[in-house]
PDB file of N, CA, C and O in Angstrom:
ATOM      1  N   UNK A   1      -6.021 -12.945   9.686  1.00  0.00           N
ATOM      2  CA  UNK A   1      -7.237 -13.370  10.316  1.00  0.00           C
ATOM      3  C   UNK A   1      -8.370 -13.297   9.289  1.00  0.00           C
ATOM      4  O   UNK A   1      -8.536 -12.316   8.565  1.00  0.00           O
ATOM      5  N   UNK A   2      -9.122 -14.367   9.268  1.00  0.00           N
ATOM      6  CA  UNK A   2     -10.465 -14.775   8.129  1.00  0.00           C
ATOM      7  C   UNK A   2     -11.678 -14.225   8.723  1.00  0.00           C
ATOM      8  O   UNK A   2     -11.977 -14.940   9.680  1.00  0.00           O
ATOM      9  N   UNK A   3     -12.366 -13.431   8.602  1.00  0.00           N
ATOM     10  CA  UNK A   3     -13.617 -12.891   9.143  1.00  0.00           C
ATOM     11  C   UNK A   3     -14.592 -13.957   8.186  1.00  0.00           C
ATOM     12  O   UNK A   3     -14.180 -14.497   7.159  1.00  0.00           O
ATOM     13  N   UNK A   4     -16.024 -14.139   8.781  1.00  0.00           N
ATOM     14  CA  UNK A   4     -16.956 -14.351   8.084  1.00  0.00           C
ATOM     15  C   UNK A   4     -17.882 -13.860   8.398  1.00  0.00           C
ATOM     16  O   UNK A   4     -18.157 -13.609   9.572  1.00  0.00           O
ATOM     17  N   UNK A   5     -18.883 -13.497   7.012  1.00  0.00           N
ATOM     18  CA  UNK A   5     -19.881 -12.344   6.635  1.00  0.00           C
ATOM     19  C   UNK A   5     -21.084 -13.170   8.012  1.00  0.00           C
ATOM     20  O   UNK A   5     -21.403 -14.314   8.335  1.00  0.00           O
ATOM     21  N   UNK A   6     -21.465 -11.500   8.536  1.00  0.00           N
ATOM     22  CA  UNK A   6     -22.748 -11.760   8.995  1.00  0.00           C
ATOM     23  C   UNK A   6     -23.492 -10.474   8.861  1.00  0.00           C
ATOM     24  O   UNK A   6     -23.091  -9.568   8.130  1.00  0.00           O
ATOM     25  N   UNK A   7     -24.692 -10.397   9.648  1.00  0.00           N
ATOM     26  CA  UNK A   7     -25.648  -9.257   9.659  1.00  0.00           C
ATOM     27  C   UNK A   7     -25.918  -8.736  10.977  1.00  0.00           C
ATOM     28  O   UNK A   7     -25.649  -9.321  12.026  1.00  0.00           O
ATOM     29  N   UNK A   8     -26.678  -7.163  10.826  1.00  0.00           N
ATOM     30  CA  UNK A   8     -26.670  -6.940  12.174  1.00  0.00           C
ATOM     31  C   UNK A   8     -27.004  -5.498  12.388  1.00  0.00           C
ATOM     32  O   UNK A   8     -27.322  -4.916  11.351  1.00  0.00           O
ATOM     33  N   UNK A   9     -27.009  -4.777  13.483  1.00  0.00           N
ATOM     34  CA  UNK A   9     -27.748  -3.296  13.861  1.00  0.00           C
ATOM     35  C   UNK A   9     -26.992  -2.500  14.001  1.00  0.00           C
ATOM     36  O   UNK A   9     -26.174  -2.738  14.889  1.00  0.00           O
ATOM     37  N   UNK A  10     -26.858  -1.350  13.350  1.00  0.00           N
ATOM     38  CA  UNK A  10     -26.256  -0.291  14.550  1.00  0.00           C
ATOM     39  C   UNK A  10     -26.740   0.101  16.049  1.00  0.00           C
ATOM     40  O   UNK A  10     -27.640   0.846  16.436  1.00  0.00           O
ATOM     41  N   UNK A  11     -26.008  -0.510  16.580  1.00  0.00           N
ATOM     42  CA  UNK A  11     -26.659  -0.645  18.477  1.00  0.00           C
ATOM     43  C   UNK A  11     -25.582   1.141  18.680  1.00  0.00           C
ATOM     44  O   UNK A  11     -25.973   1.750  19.676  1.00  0.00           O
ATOM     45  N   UNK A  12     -25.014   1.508  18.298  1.00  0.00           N
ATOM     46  CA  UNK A  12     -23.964   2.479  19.353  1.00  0.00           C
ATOM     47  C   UNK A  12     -23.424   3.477  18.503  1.00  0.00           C
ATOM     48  O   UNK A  12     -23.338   3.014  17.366  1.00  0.00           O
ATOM     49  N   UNK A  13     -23.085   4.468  18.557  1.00  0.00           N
ATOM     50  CA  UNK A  13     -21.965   5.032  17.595  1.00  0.00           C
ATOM     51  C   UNK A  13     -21.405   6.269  18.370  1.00  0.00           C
ATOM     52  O   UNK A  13     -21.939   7.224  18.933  1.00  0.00           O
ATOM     53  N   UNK A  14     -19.907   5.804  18.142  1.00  0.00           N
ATOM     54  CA  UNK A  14     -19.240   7.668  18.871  1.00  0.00           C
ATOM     55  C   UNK A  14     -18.793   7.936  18.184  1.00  0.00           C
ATOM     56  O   UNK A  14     -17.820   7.322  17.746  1.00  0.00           O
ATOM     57  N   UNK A  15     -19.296   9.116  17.645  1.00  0.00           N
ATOM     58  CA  UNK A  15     -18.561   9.697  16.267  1.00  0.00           C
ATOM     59  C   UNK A  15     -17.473  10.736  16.778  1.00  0.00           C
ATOM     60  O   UNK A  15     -16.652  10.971  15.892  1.00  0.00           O
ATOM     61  N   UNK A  16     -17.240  11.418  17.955  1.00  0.00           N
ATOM     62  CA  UNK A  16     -15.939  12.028  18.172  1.00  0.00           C
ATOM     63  C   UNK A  16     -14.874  10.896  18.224  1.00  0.00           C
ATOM     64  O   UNK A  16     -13.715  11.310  18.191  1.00  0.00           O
ATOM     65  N   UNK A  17     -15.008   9.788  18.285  1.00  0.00           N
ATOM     66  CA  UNK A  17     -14.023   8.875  18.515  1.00  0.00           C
ATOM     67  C   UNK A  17     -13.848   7.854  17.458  1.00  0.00           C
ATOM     68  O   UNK A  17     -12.978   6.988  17.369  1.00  0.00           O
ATOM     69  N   UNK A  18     -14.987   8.162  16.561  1.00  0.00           N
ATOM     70  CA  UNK A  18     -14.967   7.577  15.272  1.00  0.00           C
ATOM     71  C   UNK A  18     -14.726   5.681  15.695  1.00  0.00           C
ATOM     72  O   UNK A  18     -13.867   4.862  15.369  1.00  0.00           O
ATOM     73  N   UNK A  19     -15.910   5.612  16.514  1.00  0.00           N
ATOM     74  CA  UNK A  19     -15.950   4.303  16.122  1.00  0.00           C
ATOM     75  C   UNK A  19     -17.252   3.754  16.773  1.00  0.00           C
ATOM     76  O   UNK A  19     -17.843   4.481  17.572  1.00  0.00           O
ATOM     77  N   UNK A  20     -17.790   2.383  16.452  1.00  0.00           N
ATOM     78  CA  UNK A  20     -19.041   1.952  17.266  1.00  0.00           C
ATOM     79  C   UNK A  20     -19.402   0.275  17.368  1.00  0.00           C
ATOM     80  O   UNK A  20     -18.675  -0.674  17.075  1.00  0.00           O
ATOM     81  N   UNK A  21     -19.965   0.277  17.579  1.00  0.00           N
ATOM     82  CA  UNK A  21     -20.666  -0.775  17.961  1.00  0.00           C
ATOM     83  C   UNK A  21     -21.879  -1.853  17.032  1.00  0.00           C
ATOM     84  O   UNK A  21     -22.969  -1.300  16.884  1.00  0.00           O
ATOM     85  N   UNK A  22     -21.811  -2.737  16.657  1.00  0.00           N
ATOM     86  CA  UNK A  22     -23.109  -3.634  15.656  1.00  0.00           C
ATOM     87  C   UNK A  22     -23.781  -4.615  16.434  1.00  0.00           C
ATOM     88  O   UNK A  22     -23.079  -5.598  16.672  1.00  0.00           O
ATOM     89  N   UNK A  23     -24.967  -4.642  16.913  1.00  0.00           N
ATOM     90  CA  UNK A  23     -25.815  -5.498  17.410  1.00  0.00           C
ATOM     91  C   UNK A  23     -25.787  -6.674  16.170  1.00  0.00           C
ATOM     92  O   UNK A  23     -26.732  -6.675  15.381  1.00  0.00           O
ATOM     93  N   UNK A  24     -24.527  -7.822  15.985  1.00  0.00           N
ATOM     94  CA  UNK A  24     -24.838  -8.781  15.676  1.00  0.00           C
ATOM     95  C   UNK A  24     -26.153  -9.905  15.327  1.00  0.00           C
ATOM     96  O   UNK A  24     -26.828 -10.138  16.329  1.00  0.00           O
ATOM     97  N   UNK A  25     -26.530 -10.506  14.273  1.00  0.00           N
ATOM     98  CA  UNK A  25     -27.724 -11.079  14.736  1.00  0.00           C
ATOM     99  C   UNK A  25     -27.982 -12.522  15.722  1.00  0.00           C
ATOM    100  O   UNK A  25     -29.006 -13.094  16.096  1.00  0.00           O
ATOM    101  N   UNK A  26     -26.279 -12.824  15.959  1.00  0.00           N
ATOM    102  CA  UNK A  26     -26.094 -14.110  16.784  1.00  0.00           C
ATOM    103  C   UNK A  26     -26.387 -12.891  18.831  1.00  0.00           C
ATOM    104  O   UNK A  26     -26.107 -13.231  19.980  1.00  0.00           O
ATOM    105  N   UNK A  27     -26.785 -12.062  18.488  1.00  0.00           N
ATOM    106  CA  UNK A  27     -27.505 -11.084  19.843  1.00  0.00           C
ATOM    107  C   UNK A  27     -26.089 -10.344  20.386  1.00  0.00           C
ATOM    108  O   UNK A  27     -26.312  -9.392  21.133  1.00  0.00           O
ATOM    109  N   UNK A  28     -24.447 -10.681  20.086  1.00  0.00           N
ATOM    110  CA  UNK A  28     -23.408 -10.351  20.165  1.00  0.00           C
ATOM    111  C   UNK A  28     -23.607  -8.625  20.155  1.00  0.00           C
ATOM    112  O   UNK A  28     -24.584  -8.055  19.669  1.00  0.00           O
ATOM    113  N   UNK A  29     -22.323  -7.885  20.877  1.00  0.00           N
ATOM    114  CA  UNK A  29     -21.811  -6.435  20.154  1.00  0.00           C
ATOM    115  C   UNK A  29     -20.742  -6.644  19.588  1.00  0.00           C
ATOM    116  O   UNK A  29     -19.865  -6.980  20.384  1.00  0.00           O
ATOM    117  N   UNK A  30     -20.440  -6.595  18.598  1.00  0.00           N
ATOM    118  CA  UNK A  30     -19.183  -6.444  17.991  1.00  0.00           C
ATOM    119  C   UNK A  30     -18.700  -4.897  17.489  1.00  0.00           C
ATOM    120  O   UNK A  30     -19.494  -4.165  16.898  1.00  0.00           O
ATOM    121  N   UNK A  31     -17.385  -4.504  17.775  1.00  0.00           N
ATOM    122  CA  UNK A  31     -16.954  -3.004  17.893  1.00  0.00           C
ATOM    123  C   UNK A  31     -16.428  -2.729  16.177  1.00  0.00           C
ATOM    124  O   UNK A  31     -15.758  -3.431  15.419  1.00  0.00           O
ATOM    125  N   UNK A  32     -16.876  -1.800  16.059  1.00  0.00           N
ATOM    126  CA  UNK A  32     -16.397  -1.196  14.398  1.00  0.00           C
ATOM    127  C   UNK A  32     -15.673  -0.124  14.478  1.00  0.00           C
ATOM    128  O   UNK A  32     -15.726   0.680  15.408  1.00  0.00           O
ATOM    129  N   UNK A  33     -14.925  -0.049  13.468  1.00  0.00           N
ATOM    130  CA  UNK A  33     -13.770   1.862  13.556  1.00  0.00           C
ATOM    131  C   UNK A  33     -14.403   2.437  12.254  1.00  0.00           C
ATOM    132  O   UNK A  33     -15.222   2.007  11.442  1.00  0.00           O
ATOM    133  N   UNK A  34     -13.715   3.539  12.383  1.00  0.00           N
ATOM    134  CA  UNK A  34     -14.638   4.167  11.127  1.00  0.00           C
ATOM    135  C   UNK A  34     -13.761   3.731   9.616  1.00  0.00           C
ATOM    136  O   UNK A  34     -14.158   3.713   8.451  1.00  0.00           O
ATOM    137  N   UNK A  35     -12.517   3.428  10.176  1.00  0.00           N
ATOM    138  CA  UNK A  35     -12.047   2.646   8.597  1.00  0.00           C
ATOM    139  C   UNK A  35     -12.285   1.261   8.329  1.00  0.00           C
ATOM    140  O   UNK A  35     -11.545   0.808   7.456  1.00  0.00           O
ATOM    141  N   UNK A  36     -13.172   0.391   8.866  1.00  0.00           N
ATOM    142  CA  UNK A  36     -14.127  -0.250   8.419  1.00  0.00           C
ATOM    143  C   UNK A  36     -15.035  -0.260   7.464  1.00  0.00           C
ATOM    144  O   UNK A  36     -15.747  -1.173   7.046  1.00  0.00           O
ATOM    145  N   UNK A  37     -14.914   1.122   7.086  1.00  0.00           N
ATOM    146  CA  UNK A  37     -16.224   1.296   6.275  1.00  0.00           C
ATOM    147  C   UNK A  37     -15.503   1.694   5.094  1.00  0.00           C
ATOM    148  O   UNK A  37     -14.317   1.975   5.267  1.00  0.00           O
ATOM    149  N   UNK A  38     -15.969   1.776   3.935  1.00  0.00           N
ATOM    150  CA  UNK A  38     -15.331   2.530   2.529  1.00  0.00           C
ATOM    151  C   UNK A  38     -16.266   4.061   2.761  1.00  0.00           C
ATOM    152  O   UNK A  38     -17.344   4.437   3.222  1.00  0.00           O
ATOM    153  N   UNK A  39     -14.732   4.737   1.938  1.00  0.00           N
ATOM    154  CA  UNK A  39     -15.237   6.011   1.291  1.00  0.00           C
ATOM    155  C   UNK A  39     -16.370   7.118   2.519  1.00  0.00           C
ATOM    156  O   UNK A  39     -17.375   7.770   2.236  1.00  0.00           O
ATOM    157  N   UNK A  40     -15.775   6.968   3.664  1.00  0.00           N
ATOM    158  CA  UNK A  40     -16.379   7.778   4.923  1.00  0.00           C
ATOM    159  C   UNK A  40     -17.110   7.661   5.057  1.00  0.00           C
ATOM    160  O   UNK A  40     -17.587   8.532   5.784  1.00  0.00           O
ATOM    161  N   UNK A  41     -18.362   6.281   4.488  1.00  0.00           N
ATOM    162  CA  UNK A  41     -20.218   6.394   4.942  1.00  0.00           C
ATOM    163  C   UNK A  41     -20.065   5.986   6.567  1.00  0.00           C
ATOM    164  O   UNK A  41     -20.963   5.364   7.134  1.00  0.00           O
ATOM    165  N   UNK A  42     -19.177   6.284   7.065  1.00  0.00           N
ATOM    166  CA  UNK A  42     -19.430   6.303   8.811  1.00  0.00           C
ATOM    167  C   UNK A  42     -20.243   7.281   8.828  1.00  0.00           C
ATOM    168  O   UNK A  42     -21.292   7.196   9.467  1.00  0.00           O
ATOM    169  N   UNK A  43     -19.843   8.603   7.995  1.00  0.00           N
ATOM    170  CA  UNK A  43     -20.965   9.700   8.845  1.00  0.00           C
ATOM    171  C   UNK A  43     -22.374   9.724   7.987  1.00  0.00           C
ATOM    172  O   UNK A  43     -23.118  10.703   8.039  1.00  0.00           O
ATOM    173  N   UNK A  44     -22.585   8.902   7.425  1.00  0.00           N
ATOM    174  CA  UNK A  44     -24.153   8.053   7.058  1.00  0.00           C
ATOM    175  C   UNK A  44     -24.947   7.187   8.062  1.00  0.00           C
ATOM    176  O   UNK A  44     -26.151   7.247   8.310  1.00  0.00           O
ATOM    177  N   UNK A  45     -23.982   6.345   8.601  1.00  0.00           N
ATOM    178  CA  UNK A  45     -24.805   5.414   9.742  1.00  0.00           C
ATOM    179  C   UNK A  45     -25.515   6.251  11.034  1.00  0.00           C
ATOM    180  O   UNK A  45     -25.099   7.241  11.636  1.00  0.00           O
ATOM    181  N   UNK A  46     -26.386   5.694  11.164  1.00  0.00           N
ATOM    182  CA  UNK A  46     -27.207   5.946  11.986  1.00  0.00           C
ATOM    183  C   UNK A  46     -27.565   4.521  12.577  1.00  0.00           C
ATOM    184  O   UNK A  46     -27.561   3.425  12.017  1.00  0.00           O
ATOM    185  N   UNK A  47     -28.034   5.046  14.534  1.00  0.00           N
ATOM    186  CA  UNK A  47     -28.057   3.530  15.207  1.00  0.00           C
ATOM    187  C   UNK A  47     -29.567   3.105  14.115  1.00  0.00           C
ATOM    188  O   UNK A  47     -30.374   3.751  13.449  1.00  0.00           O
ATOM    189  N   UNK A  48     -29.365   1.906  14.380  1.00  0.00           N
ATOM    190  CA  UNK A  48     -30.634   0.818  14.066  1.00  0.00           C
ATOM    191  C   UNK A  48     -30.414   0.324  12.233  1.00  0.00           C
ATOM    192  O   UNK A  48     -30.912  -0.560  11.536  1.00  0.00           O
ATOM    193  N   UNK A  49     -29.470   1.359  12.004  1.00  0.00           N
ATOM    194  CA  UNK A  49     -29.212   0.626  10.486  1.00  0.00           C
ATOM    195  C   UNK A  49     -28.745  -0.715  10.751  1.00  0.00           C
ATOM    196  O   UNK A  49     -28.053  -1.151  11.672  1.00  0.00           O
ATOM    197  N   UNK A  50     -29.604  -1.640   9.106  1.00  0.00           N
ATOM    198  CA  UNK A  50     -28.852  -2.643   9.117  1.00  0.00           C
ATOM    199  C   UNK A  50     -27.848  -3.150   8.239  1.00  0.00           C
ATOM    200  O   UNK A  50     -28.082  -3.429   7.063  1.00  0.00           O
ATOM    201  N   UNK A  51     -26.884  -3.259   8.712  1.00  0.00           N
ATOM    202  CA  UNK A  51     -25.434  -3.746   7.706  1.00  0.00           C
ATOM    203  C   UNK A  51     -24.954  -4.955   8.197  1.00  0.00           C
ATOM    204  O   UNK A  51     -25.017  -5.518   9.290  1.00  0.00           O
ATOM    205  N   UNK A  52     -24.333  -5.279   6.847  1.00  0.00           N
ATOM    206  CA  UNK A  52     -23.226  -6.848   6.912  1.00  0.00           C
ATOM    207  C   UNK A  52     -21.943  -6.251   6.914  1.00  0.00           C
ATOM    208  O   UNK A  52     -21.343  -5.219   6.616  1.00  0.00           O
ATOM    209  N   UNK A  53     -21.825  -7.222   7.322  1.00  0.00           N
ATOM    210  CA  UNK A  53     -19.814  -6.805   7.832  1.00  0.00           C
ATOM    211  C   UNK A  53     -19.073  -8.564   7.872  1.00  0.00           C
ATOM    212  O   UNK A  53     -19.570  -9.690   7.909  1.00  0.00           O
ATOM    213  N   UNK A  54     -17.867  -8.099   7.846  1.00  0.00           N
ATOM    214  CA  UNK A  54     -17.197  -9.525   8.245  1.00  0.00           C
ATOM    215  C   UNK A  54     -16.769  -9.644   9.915  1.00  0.00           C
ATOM    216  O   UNK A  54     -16.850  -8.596  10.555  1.00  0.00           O
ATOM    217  N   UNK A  55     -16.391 -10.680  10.517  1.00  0.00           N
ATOM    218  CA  UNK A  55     -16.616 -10.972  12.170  1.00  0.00           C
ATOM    219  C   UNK A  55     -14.794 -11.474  11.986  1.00  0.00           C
ATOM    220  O   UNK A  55     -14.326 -12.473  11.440  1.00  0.00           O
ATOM    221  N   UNK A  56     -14.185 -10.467  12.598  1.00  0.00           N
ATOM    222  CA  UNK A  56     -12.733 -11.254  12.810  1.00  0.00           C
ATOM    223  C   UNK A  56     -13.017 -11.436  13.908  1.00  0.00           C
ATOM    224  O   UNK A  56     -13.830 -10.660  14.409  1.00  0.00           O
ATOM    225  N   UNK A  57     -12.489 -12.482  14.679  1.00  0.00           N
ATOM    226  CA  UNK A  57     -12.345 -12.647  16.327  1.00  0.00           C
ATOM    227  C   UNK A  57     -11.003 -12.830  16.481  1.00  0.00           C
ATOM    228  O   UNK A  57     -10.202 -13.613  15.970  1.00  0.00           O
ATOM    229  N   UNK A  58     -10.901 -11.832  17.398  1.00  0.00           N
ATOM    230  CA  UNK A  58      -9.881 -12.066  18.166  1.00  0.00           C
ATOM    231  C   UNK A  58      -9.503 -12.230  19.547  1.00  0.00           C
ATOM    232  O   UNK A  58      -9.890 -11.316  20.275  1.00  0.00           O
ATOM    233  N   UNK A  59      -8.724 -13.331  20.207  1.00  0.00           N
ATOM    234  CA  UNK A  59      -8.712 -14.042  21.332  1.00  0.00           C
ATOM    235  C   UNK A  59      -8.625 -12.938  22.299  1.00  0.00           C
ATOM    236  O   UNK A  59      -9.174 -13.386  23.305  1.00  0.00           O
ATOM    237  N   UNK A  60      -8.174 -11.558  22.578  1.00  0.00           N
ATOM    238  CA  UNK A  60      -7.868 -10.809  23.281  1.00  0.00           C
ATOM    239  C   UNK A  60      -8.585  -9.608  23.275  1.00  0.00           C
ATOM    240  O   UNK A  60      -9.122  -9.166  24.290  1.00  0.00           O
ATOM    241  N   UNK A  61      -8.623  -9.051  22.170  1.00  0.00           N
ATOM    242  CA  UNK A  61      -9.660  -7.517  22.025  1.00  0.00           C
ATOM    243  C   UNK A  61     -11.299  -8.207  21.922  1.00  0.00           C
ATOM    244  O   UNK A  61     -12.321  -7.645  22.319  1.00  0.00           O
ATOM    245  N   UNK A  62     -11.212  -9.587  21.268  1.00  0.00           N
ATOM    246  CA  UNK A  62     -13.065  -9.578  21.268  1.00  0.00           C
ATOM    247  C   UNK A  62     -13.180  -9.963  19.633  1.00  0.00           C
ATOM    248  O   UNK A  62     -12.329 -10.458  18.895  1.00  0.00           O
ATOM    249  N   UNK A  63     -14.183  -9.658  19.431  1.00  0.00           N
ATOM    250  CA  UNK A  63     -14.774  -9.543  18.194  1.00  0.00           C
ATOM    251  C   UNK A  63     -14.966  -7.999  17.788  1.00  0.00           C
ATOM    252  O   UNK A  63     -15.436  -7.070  18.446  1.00  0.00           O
ATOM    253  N   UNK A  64     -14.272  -8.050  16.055  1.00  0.00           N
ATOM    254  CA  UNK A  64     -14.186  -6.932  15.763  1.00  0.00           C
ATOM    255  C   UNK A  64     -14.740  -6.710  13.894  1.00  0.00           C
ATOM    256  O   UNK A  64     -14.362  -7.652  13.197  1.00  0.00           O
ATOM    257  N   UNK A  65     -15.412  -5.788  13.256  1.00  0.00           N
ATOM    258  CA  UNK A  65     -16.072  -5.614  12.185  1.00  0.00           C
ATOM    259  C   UNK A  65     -15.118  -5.574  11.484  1.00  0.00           C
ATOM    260  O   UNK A  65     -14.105  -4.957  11.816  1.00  0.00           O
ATOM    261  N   UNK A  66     -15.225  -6.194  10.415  1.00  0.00           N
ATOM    262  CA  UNK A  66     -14.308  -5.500   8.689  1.00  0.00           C
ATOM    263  C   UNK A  66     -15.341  -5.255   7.357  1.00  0.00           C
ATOM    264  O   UNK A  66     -16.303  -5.929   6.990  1.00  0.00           O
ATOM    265  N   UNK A  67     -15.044  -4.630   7.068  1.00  0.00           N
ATOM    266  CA  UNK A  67     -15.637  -4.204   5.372  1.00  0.00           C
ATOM    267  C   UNK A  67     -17.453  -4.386   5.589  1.00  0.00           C
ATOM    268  O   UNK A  67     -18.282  -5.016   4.932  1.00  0.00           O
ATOM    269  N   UNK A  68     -17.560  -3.628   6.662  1.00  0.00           N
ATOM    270  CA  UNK A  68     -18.687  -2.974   7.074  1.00  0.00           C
ATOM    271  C   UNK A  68     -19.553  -2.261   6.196  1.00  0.00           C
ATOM    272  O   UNK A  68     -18.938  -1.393   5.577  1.00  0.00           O
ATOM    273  N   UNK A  69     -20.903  -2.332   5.897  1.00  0.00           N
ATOM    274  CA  UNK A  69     -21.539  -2.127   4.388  1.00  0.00           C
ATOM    275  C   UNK A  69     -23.246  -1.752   4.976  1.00  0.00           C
ATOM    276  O   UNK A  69     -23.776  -2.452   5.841  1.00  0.00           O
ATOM    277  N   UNK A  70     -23.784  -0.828   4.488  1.00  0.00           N
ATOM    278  CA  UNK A  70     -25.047  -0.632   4.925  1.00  0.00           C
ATOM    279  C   UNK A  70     -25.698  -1.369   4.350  1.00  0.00           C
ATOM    280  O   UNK A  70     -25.182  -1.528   3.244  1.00  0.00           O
ATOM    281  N   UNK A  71     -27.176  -2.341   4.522  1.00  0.00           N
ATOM    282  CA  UNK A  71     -27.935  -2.818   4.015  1.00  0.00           C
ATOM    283  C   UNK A  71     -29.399  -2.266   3.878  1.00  0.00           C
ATOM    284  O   UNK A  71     -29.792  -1.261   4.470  1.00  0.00           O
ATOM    285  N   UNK A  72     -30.337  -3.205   2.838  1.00  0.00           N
ATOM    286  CA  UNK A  72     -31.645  -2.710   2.868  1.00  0.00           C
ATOM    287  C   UNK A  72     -32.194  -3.768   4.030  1.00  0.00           C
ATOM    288  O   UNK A  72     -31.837  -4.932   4.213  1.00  0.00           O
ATOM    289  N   UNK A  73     -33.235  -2.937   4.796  1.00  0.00           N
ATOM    290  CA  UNK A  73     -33.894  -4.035   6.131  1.00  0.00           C
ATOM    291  C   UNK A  73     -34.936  -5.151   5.214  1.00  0.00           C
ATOM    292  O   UNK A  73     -35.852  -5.078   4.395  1.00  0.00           O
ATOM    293  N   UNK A  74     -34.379  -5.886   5.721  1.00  0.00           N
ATOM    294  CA  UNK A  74     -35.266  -7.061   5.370  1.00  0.00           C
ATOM    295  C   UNK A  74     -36.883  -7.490   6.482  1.00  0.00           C
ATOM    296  O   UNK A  74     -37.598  -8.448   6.188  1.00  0.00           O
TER     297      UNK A  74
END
């Protein structure tokens, strides 16, 4: 599956369950795991950060994050 890069918020995060949520900028949630991310900066994010990620969709679970990356806010 081909993801393509977009941008977007931290809307959510459960860190006992190690995973969360990105307020997309198409207004979407798309769900993230914590191995999405490199090198453990899951426990860096905080809601309202903004990061790019890639958008796999998939027909059954939804839309889901890959190679999830913190950004500077524009």
């Amino acid at each position: 599956m081909r993801g393509r890069t977009t941008t977007g918020r931290i809307a959510r995060i459960v860190r006992g369950q190690g995973h969360g949520f990105i307020r997309a900028a198409d207004d979407r949630d798309v769900f993230f795991h914590r191995s999405d991310l490199p090198d453990n900066a899951f426990n860096d994010l905080a809601v309202d950060d903004h990061v790019a990620f890639d958008v796999l969709e998939d027909a059954v679970t939804g839309p889901r994050a890959a190679k999830v990356r913190k950004t500077r806010r524009r």
